[in-house]
N, C-alpha and C positions, 0 to 999 in steps of 0.2 A: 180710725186711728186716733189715739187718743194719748197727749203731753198730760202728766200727771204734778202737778204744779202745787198741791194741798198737803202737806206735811203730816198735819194730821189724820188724812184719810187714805192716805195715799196706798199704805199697805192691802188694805181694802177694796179700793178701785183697782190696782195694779192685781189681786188676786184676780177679782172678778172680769178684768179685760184677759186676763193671760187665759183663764179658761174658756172666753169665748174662740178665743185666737188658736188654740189647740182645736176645737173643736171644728173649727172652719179648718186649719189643714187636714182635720179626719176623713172630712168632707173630700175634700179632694187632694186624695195622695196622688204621687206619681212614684214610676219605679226608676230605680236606676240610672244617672246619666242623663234623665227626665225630668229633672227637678226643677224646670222653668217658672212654673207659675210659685213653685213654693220658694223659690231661691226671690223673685219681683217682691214676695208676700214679705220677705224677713227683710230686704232692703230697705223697703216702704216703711216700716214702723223703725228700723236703725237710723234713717235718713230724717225722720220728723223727729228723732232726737238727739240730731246731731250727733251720732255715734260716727266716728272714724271707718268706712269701709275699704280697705283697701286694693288696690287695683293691682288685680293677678291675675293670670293665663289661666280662670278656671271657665270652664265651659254651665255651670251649674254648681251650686255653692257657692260660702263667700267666707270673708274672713274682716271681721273688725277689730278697730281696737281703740283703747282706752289710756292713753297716754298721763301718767302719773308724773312723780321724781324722772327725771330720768339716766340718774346714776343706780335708779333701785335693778330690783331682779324683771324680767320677761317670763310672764304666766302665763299660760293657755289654757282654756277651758274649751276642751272639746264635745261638742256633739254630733247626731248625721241627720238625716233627711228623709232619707228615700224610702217608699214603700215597701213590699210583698206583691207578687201577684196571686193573691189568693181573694177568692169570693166572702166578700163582711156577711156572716148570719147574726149578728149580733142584736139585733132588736133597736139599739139604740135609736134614738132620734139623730144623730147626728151620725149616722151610718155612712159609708164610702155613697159620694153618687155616682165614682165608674166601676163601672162591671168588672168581676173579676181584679181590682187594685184594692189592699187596701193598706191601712197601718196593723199590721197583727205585731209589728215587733217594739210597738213606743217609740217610733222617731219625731212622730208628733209631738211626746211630750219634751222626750230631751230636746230639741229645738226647741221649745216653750220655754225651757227653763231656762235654758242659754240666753234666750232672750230677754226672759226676767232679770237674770245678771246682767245681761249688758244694760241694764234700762237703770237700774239702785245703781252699778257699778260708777255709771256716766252722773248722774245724782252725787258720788261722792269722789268725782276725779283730785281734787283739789289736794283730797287727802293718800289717795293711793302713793305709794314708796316706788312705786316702781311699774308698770305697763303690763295690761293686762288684754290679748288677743283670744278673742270669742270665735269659733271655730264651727262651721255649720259647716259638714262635710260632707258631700257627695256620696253615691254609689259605694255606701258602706255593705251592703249584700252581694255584691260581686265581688267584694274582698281587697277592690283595685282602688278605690275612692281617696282612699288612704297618700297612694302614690305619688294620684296628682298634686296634692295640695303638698307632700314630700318633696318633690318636684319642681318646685317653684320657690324653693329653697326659704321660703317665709318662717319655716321652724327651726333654723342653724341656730340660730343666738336663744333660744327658749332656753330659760332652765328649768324649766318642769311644765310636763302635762296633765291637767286631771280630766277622767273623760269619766259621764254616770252612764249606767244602762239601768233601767226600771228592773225593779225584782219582785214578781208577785208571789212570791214567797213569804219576802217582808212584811209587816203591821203596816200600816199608811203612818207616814210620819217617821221611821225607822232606817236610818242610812246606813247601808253595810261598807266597811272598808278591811284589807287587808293589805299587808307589805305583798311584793311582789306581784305574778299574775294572778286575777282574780282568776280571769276566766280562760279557757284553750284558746288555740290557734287552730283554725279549721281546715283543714285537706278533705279535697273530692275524689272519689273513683269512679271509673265506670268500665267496666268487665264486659267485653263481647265475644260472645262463642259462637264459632262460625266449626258447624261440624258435617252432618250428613242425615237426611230423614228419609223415612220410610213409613210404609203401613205400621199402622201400631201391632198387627197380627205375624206382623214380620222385621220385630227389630233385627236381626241378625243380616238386615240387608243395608243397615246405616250406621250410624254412630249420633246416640243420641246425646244432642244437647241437654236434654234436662239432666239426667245420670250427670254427667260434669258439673251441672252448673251446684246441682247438691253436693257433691264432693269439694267446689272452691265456697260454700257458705258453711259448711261443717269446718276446711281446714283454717280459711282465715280468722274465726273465730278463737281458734289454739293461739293466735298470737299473743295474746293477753295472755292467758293463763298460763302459758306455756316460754313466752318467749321475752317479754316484755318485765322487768321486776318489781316484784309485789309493793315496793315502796316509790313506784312511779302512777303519777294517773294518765291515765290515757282511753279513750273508748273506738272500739270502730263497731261500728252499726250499718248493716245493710238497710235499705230504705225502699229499695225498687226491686222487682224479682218481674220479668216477661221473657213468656216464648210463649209458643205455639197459637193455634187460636181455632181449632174444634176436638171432637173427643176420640175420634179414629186416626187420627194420621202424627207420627214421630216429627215434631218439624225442624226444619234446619240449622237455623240458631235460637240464641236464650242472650237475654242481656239481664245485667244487674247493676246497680248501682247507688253508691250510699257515701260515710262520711268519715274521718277518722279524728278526733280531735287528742289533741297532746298538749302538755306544757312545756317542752324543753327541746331543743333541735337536733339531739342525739335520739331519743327515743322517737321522733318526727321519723328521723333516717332510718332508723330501725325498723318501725311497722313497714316502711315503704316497700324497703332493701326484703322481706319478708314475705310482701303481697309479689315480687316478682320472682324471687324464688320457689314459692307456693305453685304459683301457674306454669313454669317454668316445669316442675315437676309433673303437673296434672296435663300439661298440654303434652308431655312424650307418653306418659304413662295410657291416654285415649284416644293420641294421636288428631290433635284436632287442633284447631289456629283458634287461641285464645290471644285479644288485644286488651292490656291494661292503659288505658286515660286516666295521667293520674293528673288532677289540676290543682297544683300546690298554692295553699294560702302564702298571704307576704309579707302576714303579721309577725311570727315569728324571727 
């Protein structure tokens, strides 16, 4: 850990520390709610510079700040933390060392940057107008991360939050901004069909789950085109499709399961109120207990 004390080099050292320090949390991410060792990592280099950590009911995560003017405005600069649990093939040198955890989504980097601000920021308190609270937030992949830190009521007095997410879309060096939401608000489903199997030489002795489960992937997919208005965006995407498990026998149930993302909380209500009326219809018409889980995001 290293105080960056040289003026003149300073941009330079502070490049070159922040990409080690990225690269060592790639090294060992954690998922969700897990963020122990990476939440000790960000205190450790805020603490050796005297950055403000403040003291909040979070279990993992944390929240600094930079005390300026203090008649100015309250900023936040938000980032998250938490991993993936998905297996790193990536080649790098600096690859996940747990199995199966890695960073596939940049929190590695945004936490880096955040921390790069908070390190120039503390460098220039003297001059800030106004308080500036750095935001390393939990369990941003389970969609609740959010809550806690809402929670604890530290962002009432904010007047503005800016939060990045990485876009490899972008040139390197290229920061995207727009008015209002960049990106959706994400909702999960999960469809379970519980029907009746048979010999496959004898469907007429069951009620096969798959024939339903292709009739709820053909109908929910008319919601968009059909139900939804052409000058809203929104997408649902099935992602998971299982039943059966040999090549003679009709089996009992099929499950499905995927994601719907919206920008607005009327067309949110809409696909939903849509996905239950859909199975609603398909569950008399084949006569079979079809269960919708729907696990709504809390961003919107």
């Amino acid at each position: 850990m290293k105080i960056f004390e040289s003026v003149d080099n300073q941009y330079s050292e502070l490049t070159q520390y922040l990409i080690q320090f990225r690269r060592e949390r790639h090294q060992y991410p954690e998922l969700s709610n897990q963020e122990v060792e990476t939440t000790k990592a960000l205190r450790a280099v805020l603490e050796q510079h005297q950055i403000t950590i403040l003291d909040l009911p979070l279990k993992t995560g944390l929240i600094a700040e930079i005390q300026g003017e203090p008649t100015g405005k309250i900023v936040v600069l938000r980032s998250d933390i938490d991993a993936l649990p998905i297996l790193e093939e990536s080649g790098v040198d600096y690859s996940s060392k747990k199995d199966g955890v890695m960073h596939a989504c940049g929190h590695d980097f945004h936490q880096t940057a955040a921390l790069g601000a908070a390190i120039l920021l503390k460098q220039r308190q003297a001059d800030l107008k106004g308080t500036v609270r750095i935001l390393f937030q939990a369990a941003e992949e389970t969609g609740l991360g959010a809550l806690d830190v809402i929670n604890t009521g530290v962002l009432n007095d904010a007047n503005v939050i800016f939060g990045i997410h990485n876009d490899p879309t972008l040139p390197v060096g290229v920061l995207g901004t727009k008015p209002n939401a960049l990106t959706a608000g994400v909702d999960r489903f999960e469809i379970k069909i519980n029907a009746k199997g048979a010999h496959a030489a004898r469907p007429h002795d069951g009620n096969d789950p798959i024939i339903i489960l292709a009739q709820l992937i053909n109908a929910v997919q008319s919601i968009m085109s059909r139900n939804v208005a052409s000058n809203e965006n929104a997408v649902v995407s099935i992602t998971q499709v299982h039943s059966g498990n040999t090549w003679n026998v009709i089996p009992d149930n099929a499950y499905l399961e995927g994601t719907v993302r919206s920008f607005n909380q009327a067309v949110r209500e809409q696909i939903e109120q849509r996905f239950r009326t859909i199975i609603d219809g398909i569950k008399l018409a084949f006569d079979a207990d079809i269960q919708l889980y729907w696990h709504a995001d809390h961003h919107l």
